[in-house]
N, C-alpha and C positions, 0 to 999 in steps of 0.2 A: 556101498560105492556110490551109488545114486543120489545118498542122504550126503553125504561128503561131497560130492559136484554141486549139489541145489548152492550147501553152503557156499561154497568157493564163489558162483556164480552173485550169491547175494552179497558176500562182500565187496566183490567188484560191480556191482551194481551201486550199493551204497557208497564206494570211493568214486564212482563216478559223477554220481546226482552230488556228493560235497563237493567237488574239485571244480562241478557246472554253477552251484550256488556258487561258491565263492568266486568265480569267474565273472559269474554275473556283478555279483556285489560290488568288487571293485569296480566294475564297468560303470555300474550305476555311479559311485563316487566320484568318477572323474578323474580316476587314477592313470597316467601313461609313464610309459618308460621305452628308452632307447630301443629301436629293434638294427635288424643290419641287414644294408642292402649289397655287402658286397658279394665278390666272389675271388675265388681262385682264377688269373688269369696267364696263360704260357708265355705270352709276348712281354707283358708288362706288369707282373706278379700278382698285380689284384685289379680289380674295376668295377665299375657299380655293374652289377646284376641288372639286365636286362628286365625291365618288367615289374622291377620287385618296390614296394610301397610300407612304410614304415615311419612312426612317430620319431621324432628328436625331441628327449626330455632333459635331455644332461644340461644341454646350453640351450637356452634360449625351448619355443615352442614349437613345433613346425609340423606338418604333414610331408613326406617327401615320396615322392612319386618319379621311377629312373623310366623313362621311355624305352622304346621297342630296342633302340640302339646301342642301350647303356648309357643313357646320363642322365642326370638329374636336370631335365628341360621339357619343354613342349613336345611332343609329336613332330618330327619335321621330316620334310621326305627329304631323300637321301639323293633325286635330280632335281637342281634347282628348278624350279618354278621361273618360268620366262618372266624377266624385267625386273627382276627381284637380287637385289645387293644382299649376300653375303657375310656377315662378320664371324668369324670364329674365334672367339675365347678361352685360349688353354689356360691354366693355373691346378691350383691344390682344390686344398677345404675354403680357401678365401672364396674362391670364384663359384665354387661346387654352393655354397653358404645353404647346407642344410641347416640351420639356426632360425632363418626366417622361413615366410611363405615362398615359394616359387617367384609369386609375381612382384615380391618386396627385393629379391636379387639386385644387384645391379646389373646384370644382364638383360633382365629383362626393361626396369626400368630403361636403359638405356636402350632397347630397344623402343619405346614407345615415346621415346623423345627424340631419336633418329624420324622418324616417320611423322612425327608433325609439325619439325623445324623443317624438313627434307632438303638435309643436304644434299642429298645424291640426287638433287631434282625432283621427278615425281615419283619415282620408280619406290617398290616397297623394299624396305632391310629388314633383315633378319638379324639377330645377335644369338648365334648358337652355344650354349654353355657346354663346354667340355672339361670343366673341372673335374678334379678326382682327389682326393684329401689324401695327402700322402705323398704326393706324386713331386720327385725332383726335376729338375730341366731336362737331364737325361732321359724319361719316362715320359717325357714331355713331347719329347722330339719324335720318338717313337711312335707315340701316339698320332702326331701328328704326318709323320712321310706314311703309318700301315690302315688309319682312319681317316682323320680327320680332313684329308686332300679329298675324298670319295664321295663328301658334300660339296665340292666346286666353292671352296670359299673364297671371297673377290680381297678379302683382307684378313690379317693374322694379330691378334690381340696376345702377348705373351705375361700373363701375371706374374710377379715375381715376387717371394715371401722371402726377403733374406734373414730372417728371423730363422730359417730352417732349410732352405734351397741351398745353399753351398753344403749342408749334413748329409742332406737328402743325396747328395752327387757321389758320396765315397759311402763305401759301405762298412770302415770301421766306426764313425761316424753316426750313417743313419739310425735313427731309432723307429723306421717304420717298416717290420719285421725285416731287418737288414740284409737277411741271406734269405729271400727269398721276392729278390727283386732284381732287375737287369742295370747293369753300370757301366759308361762310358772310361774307359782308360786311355791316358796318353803315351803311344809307345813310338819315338820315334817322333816327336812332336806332332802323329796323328792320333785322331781321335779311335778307337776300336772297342769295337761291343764284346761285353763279357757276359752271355747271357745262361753261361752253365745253372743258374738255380732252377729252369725250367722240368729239370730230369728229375726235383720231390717227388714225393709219393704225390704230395697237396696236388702238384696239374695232373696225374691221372684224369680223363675226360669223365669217367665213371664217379671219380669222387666228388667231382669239382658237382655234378646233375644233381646227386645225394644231399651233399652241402646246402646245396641252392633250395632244394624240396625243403630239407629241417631246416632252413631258414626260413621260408615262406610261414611254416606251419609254426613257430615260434613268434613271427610278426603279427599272427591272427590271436593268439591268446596272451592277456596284459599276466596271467600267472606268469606265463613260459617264458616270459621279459622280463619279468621281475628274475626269474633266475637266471637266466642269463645275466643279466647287469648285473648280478654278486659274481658269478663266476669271470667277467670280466675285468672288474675290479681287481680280484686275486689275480688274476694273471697279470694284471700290468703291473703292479708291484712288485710277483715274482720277476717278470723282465725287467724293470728297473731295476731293481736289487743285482740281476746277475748282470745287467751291461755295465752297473756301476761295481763290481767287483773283477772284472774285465778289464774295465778300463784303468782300475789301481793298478792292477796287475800287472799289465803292459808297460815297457818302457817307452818314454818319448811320450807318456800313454796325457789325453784329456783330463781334465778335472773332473769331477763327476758332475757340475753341476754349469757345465760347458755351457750348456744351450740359452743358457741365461745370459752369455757376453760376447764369447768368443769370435763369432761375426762381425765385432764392432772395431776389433785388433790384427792389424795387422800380421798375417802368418809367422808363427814360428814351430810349433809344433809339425814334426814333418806330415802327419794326415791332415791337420790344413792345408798347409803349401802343395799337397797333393789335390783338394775338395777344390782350392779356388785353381790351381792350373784348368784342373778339368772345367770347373765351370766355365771362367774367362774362353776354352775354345766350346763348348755348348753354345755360348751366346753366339761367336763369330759362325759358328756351324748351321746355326740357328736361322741368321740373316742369308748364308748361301741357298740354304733348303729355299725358303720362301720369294727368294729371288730368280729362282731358278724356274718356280712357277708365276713368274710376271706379276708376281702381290707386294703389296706394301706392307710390312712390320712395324707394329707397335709395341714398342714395354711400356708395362704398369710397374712401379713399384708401390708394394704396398708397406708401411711400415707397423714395425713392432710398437709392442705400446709407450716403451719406455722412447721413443724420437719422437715423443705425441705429447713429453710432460708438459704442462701449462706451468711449473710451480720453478721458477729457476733452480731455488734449495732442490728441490725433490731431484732436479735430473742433474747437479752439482755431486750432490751423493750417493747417486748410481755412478756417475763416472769415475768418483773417488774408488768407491769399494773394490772396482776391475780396472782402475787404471786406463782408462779408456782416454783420448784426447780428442775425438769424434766419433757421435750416434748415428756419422754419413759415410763413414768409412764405408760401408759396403756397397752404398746406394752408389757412391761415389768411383768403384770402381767398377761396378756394374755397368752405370751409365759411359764411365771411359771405354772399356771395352766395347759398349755397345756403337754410340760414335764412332769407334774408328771402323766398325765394319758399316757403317751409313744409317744406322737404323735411329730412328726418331725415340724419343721417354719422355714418358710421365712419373714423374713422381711425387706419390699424393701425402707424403709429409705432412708439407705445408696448407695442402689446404684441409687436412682434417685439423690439424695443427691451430688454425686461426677458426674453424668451425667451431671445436672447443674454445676458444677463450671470448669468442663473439655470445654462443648461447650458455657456455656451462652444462649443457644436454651429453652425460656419455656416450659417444658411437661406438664402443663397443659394451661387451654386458648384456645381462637381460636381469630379471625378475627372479630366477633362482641361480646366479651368479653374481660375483663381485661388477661392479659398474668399473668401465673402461678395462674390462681384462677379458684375454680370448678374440673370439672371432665379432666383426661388425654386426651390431643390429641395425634395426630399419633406418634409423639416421643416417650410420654409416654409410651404410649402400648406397643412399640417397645422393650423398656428396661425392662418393666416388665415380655415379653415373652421371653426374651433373661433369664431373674433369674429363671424364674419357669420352662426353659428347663435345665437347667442345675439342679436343685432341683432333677426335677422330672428323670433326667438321671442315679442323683445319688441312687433315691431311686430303679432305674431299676436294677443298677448295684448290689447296697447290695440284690435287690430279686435273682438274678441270681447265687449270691455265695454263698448263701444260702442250 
């Protein structure tokens, strides 16, 4: 019995010391791979984990680091700092932009050129990132009346991806785990929270602790990343496979291959005509919240890649293949909607738009992706903090002469 435990003991010795060399090994190489800093969240289905620190290898290269609060930002305390201006930036993955560094953000950027052009006079700004990749205007809003008020912020940045923000709004639709996120419905021509997916197993407070620990402890070893990222992979195929047999399945049901146009067309399928009701009163819901706290509202829109074509033929034969008769169609109602509830827009089309055709430099892309597809790299970000300083300068100026 003793000679049979020695043994046991030394083969799990020796799986140990291989599984520590090869840990090492790859370290040595230079090898990273995706980890995950989410979590399971009750309010608003998931959010970045509190604390949690993890490479971005899929796109682009990055270190990401989610502060005490939950976001991928600086350390910021939670009572403003006397004399210090405020900006808060809700959005997705655009604004979240784990792809880059932290301080190559446009958040950040644009924090560091608020403060040495000083519009707000001499007083310091802050540009707080509250992105969360995934996140629709409904999950937005949320976010914003159960958080983000609790930072005292003097102004409201709203990003807007309609590349996948009106998907995000309906949850036959979403494809970012759909039933297990909260959704504004219109009943009554008012808005009303549906927020039954919180009673999963997944929010148990005990599962969510668990989770979060085999996540940390998976972030710290590149093996445990590497499997992960195969078992992630299988899984997002199996969910695309089953939402795209779903969605045949259904009557009235999506194409399967929706999220490549359908934005750009005017509703007819009845879960649009439902995605954009509800969106169009999000926006106007949007500008009441913020109003109601004495702040000024800004929209970004940010655009997909195909309203970014430089090549006429190239964006002639996208709008052939879907029948499209405008790439503004949504930007375009976004911004109507937003107008008539008083709220100001930016929309950075145009000037990523003439950025590519001035240098020929892709803003979006990186080094182990295709150039101009996906989320912005550093160029990017660059230009869009260069438009929403000067937005946000102007909107300093009309408060000032006020």
């Amino acid at each position: 019995m003793k000679n049979f435990a020695k043994k046991i003991l030394l083969i799990l010795l020796g799986v140990f010391i291989s599984l520590a060399v090869c840990e090492a090994g790859v370290r040595i190489l230079g090898y990273k791979f995706s980890g995950s800093t989410y979590t399971a969240d009750p309010l608003l289905g998931w959010s970045l984990r509190p604390g949690a620190s993890a490479w971005e290898a899929d796109e682009g290269v990055a270190w990401s680091k989610i502060n005490s609060h939950g976001f991928r930002d600086h350390e910021r305390a939670l009572n403003k700092p006397q004399g210090v201006y405020r900006i808060a930036v809700l959005g997705d993955s655009g604004t979240e932009a784990r792809q880059v560094d932290m301080d190559k953000t446009y958040t950040s950027l644009a924090e560091k050129d608020l403060n040495r052009r000083h519009c707000f006079r001499e007083g310091e700004v802050e540009v707080l990132n509250f992105g969360v990749p995934g996140y629709g205007t409904g999950q937005e809003l949320l976010l914003l009346r159960e958080r983000v008020w609790k930072f005292s912020p003097d102004m409201i940045v709203l990003q807007v991806f309609t590349g996948n923000d009106i998907f995000n709004n309906h949850r036959a639709l979403n494809v970012s785990t759909p039933d297990l996120a909260p959704y504004f419905l219109l009943k009554d021509g008012k808005l009303t929270l549906d927020d039954s997916f919180r009673h999963a197993p997944a929010f148990n407070p005990t599962r969510i602790k668990l989770k979060g620990i085999a996540a940390d402890i998976v972030n710290d070893s590149v093996l445990l990343q590497m499997l992960y990222k195969l078992r992630r992979v299988g899984a997002q195929r199996e969910e695309m496979a089953r939402m795209n047999a779903k969605a045949s399945a259904a009557s009235n049901a999506t194409p399967p291959d929706y999220q490549r146009y359908l934005a750009f067309l005017p509703p007819t399928i009845p879960s649009m005509v439902e995605a954009w009701q509800v969106t169009d009163a999000l926006i106007a819901e949007f500008g009441k919240e913020v109003r109601s706290h004495h702040a000024p509202l800004l929209i970004m829109l940010t655009p997909t890649k195909h309203q970014t074509y430089t090549d006429p033929k190239e964006e002639e034969e996208y709008r052939a293949k879907y029948k499209i008769d405008s790439l503004e169609y949504a930007d375009d109602r976004i911004e109507q909607q937003a107008r008539a509830s008083g709220i100001p827009v930016l929309r950075m089309t145009q000037p990523l738009k003439e950025e590519l055709k001035r240098t020929g430099a892709p803003l979006a892309g990186f080094a182990n992706t295709a150039p101009n597809e996906g989320h912005l790299n550093e160029r990017g970000h660059a230009v869009v903090a260069r438009e929403l300083v000067r937005a946000i300068c102007e909107i300093a100026a009309a408060q000032a002469s006020n």
